[in-house]
N, C-alpha and C positions, 0 to 999 in steps of 0.2 A: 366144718365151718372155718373159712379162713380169720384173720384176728383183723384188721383192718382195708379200708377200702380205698386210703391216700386221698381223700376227698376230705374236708377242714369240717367239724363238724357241725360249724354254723352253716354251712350249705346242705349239711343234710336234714337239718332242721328245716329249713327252707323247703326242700323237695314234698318233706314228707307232710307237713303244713299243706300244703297246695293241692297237696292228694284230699286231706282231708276233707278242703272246703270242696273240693268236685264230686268227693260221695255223698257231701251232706246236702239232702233234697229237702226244699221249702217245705213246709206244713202245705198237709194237703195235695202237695204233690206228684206225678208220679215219672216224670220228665226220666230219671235214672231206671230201667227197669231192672227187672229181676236177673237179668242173663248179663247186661252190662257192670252190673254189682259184681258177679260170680267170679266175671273175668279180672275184676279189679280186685276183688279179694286172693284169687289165685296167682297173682303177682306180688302182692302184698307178701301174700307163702312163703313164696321165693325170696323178696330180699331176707324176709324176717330170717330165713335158714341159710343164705348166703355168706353172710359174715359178721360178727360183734356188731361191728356201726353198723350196721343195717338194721340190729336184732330188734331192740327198743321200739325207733320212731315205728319199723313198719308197724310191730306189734301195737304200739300206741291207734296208729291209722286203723285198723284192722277194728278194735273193738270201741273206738269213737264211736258209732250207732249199733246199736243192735237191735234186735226182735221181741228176743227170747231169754228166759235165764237159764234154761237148760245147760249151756256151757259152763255158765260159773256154779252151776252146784254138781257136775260130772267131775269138777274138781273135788269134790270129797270123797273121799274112798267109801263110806258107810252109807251113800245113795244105791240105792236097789230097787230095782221095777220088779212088782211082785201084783200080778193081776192089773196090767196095762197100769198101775196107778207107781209112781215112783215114792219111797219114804227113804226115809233116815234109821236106820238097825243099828245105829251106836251114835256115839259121841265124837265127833270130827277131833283129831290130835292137832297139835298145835302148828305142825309142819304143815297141813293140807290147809289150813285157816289159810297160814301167810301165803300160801299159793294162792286161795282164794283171793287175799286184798290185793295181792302185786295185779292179778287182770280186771279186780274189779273196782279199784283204780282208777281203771284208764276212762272207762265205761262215761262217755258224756250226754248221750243221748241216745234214750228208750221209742219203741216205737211199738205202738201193743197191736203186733200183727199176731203173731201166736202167744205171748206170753211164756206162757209155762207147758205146752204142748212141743211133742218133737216133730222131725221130717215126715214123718207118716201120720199124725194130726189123729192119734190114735190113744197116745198113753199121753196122761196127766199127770201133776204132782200133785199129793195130798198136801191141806194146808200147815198140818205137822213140822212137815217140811220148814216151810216160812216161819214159823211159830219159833221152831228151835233155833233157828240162825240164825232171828232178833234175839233172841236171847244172847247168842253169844256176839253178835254186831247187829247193832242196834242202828246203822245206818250204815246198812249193808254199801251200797253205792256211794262212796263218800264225795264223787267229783262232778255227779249228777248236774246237769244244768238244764235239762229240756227234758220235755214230755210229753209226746204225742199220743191221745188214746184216738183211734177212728176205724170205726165200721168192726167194730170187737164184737165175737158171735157172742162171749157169757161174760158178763162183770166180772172187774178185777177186785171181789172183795178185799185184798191184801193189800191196795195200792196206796191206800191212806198211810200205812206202815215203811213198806216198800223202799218207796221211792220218794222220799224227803230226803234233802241236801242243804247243808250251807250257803251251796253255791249255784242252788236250783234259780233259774230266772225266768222260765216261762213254762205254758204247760197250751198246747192245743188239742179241744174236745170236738168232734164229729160225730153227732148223733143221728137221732130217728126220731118218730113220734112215738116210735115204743118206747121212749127209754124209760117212764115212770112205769111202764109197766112189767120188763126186763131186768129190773133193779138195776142200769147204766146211774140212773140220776142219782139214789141213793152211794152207789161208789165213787160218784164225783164231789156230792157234797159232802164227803165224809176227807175225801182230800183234799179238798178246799179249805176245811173246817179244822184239819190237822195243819196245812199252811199256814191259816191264820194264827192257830196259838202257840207255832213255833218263833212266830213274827221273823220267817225267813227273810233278811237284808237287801235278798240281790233276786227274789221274786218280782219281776215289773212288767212282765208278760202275759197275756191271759188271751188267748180266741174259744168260743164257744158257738158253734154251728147247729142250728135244727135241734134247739133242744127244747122240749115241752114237758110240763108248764115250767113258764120262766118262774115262777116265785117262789119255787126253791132255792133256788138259787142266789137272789139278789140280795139278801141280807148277809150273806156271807162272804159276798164279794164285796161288798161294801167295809167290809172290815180288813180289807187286806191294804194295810196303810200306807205302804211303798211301791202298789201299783203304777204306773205312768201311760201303760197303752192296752187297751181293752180293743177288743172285736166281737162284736154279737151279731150272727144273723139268723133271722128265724124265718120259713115261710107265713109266717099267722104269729098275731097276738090276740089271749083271748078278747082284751079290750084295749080299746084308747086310754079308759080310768086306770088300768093296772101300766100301759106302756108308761103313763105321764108319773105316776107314783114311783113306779121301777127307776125312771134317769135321777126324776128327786133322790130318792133313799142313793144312786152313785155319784150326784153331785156331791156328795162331802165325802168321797175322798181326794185329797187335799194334795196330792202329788200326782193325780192325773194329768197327762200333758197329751193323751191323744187316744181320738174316741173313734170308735167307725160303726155306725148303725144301719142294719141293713132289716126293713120288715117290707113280706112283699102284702100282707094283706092286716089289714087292723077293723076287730068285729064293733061296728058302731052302737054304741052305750043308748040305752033309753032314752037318758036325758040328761044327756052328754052336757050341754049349757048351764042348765043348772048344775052342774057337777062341779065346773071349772069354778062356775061363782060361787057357790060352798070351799070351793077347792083354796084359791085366792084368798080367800076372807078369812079361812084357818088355819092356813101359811104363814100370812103374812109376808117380810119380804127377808128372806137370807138368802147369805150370798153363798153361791153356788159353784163347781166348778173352778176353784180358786187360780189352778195352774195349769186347765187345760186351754193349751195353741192349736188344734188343731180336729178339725171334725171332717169324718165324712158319711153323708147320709145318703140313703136312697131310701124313700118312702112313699108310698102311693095315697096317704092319707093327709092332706092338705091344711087337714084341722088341727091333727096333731103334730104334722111337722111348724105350725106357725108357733103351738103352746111349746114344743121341745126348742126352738130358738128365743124364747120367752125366759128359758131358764137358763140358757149360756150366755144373757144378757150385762152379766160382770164378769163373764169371760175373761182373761187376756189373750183371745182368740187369732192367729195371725196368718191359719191357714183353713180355707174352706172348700171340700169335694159335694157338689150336688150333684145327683143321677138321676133324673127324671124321668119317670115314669107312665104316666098319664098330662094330658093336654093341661090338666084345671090346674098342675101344681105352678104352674108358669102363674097363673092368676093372682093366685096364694101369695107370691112374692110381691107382688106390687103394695101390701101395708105391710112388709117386714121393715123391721129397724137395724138394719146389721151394724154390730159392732165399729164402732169404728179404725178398730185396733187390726182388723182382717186386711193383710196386703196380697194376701194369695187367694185366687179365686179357680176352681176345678170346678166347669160346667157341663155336660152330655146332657144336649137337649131333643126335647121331644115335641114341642113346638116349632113355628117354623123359627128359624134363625133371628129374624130382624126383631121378632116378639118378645123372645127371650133376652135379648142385647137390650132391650127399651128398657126391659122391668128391673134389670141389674145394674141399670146404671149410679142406681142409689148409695151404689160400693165405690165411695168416693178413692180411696187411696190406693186401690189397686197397683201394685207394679209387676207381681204374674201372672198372668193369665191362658189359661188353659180352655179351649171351648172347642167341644164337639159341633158340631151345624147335626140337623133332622133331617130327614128325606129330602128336602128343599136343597142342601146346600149351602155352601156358605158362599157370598156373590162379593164383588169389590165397594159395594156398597156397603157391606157390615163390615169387609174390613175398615173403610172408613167410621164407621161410626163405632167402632172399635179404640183406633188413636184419637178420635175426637172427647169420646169419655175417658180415656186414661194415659194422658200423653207422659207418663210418667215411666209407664209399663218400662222394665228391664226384659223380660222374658215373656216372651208372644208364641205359645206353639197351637196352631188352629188344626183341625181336622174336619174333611168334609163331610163326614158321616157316612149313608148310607147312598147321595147320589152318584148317580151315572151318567149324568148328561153334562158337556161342557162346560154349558152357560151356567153351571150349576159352581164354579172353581174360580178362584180370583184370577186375574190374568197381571202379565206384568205392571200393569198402571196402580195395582194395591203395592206393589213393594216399593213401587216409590212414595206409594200416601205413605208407606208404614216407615218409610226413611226420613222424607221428609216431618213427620207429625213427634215419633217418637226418638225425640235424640240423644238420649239416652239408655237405647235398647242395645242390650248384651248378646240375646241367643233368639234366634227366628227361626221358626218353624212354621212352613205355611203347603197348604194342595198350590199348584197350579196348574194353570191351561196353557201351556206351550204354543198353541197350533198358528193363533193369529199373531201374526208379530208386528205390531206398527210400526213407521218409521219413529227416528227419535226426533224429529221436529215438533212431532205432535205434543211431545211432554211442555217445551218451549227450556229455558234453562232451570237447569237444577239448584234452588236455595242451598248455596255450601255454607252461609255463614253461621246457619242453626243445625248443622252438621258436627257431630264427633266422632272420635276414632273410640269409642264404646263397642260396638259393634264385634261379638269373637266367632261367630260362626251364623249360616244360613243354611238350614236345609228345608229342600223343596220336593213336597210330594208331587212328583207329574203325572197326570194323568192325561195327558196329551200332548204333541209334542210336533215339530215343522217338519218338512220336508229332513232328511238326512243330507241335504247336498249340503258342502263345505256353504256357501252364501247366505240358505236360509240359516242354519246355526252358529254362522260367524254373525249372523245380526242381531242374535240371543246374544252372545258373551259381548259386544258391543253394548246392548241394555245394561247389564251386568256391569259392567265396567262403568258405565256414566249413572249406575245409582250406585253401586256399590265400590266410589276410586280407591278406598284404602285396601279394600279384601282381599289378599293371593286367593290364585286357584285352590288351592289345598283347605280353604275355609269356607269351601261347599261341599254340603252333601244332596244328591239326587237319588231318588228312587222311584221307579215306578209305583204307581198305585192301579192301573187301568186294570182292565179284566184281561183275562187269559188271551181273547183273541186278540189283542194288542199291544201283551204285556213283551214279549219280544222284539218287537218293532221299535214302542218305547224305548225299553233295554238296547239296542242295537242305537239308537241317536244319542242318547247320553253318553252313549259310549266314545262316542266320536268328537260331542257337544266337553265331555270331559277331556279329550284331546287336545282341540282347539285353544280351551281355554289354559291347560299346559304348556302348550308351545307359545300362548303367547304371555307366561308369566305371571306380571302384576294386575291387576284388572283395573 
């Protein structure tokens, strides 16, 4: 191993930082796979044994995630596999310990794909094991920050003990409808329950996926008091009475700042009505959700999603995702009372467009706005009635959803409504329809005096698009130019969105239409 690499070692810092964040895979995700890890850790090998300054950060990169803890206890010399099952024959000497802390150390985030099983998924460790080396580290993982348990064949009964940290900040669970009867749910609430009376500092993380029954659970979540962002999704809640009880008993905790609820089916209560009015009448009114900004729901029950905005109603709510489900919940919205603290609004609808835009107009202050269009589409007529309800709007990104037909996509006459109405829009995102191009007589002049230079970028999803000859697309960036005088070329993006049989074609006149506009500069 050479002694140095003439590289400053704040750059090595830097290189090996970067590696980090490219092998660390979102929760839930599987984007990095198994063969692309191998290659990355097989280089990692190499600088690690290449030279001193290399030795550390690789090592550091190297055991940032892991699976399993078989590595950090093959550093004790007195582990021995005796009947596929691995134990402890002696007492670890001091020198194997510090071996043990220097790697395990590094160790930031677990991921309970094997656990405690090796390469052949064959031999186990007894829980002796674990048993002994709390005794002697009592927080074995000292630099812990994350923890992913998902799709784990046996409970980690150990993991309440385990894997506690100072400096643990999040924890995502993946489950089944087996897990009460798996004992999954019983080893989750047992490390929940250990978080809590640890009152770890820098815990504000929490997703829990498919886990059934939720009422396990929620009391002990509710005590974790430096929470801020929760994710729960569940296919089914046994009831409406237990969903609306469950967000109660989470509204007090008092550092929540962002919530995301996802149920795809809620089983309707006998007598649901009366419930609410017993419910209300032995309430009374506290205030709830003290510090939560931000929600986002998708819920197919219309009842309960009007009583769950009922209770973020002292919110200081500033950001809202709805994902719609069924036609009736569009309905549902027409007596809601939203906040009026909400300037962010996330909508995926599943009514047609103009319906959905009617019933949301009641969200007076909007300034971003995010809207999917339904099968229908989104037309230049909801883009106008878009900047007519919120001419305030900074950030407009539309998507057209799931149409295919032209007529179905704004065409250039919405980017001038959405120029002229909103003038003070920062970022545009909008479908269009390229194909018809009108003259620019027909706009007549363009109002510059309610015009500013706010405006930092446009991109436009195409789904259709003019002839490729130099004339027809020099009369695109002519439009371009006379809505948009301040924008260089460099402050659009295009993309195709059309289907495969025309997604080339598309591709091939942008391409050109992107030339055009290059060569001729400013627009």
């Amino acid at each position: 191993m050479s002694s140095g690499s003439g590289l400053p070692p704040e750059l090595l810092e830097l290189v090996f930082d970067h590696l980090d964040e490219k092998t660390r895979v979102p929760f839930g995700s599987s984007a990095f796979d198994s063969e692309d890890l191998a290659l990355c850790n097989q280089s990692l090998f190499s600088c690690a044994l290449s030279c001193r300054a290399f030795s550390v950060p690789a090592l550091r990169a190297l055991w940032y995630t892991v699976d399993t803890l078989l590595p950090l206890l093959r550093l004790l010399p007195n582990l021995q596999l005796i009947n596929n099952t691995y134990v402890l024959t002696g007492v670890p000497d001091e020198t194997s310990l510090n071996r043990f802390d220097f790697y395990a150390s590094m160790i930031k985030s677990f991921r309970f794909a094997k656990f405690d099983t090796d390469v052949n998924d064959e031999n186990t460790v007894n829980d002796s094991v674990y048993q002994r080396l709390l005794r002697l580290r009592p927080r074995p993982l000292p630099s812990l920050t994350s923890v992913e348990y998902a799709y784990v064949a046996e409970p980690c009964h150990m993991m309440s003990l385990l894997f506690l940290s100072p400096f643990l900040k999040e924890a995502f669970f993946q489950l089944d409808h087996s897990s009460e009867q798996n004992g999954h749910g019983a080893a989750i609430y047992a490390y929940l329950s250990n978080i809590q009376k640890e009152a770890l500092p820098m815990f504000q993380r929490l997703f829990i996926s498919e886990y059934h029954p939720q009422r396990y659970l929620f009391p002990v979540i509710s005590q974790l008091k430096h929470l801020r962002f929760l994710e729960l999704y569940t296919d089914a809640y046994e009831s409406s009475e237990m969903l609306i009880r469950d967000m109660r008993v989470l509204g007090g905790l008092e550092h929540l700042e962002e919530l995301h609820l996802s149920v795809m089916w809620v089983e309707a209560d006998a007598e649901r009505e009366s419930y609410w009015e017993r419910d209300s009448n032995s309430q009374g009114h506290s205030i709830l959700f003290r510090s939560l900004k931000s929600v986002y729901m998708c819920l197919r029950d219309c009842y309960c999603f009007s009583q769950l905005l009922d209770l973020f109603r002292d919110a200081p709510l500033e950001s809202f995702e709805l994902e719609e489900e069924m036609y009736y919940l569009t309905e549902a919205l027409r007596t809601v009372q939203w906040p009026s603290s909400v300037t962010s609004l996330c909508f995926r609808s599943y009514s047609p467009s103009s319906h959905s835009l009617e019933v949301l107009q009641t969200m007076r202050n909007l300034t971003k706005l995010r809207f999917r269009g339904a099968s229908d589409g989104v037309s230049d007529a909801d883009v106008s009635t878009i900047c007519h309800a919120w001419p305030h709007l900074t950030n407009l990104h539309i998507e057209a959803g799931f149409a295919s037909h032209l007529s179905c996509t704004p065409t250039l006459v919405a980017l001038r409504t959405v120029r002229e109405r909103c003038p003070v829009l920062e970022h545009l995102d909008l479908p269009i329809n390229l194909i018809s191009i009108p003259s620019l007589e027909v706009y007549g002049d363009l109002d510059t005096s309610i015009l500013s230079n706010r405006l930092q970028d446009v991109n436009l999803q195409v789904n259709g698009i003019a002839r490729s000859d130099s004339a027809s697309l020099g009369l695109i960036v002519d439009h371009l130019r006379h809505i948009f005088p301040h924008l260089s070329w460099q402050k659009f993006q295009f993309r195709p969105t059309t289907d495969l049989n025309g997604f080339k074609e598309v591709e091939a006149s942008l391409a050109v239409l992107i030339r055009i506009m290059r060569e001729g500069g400013q627009l």
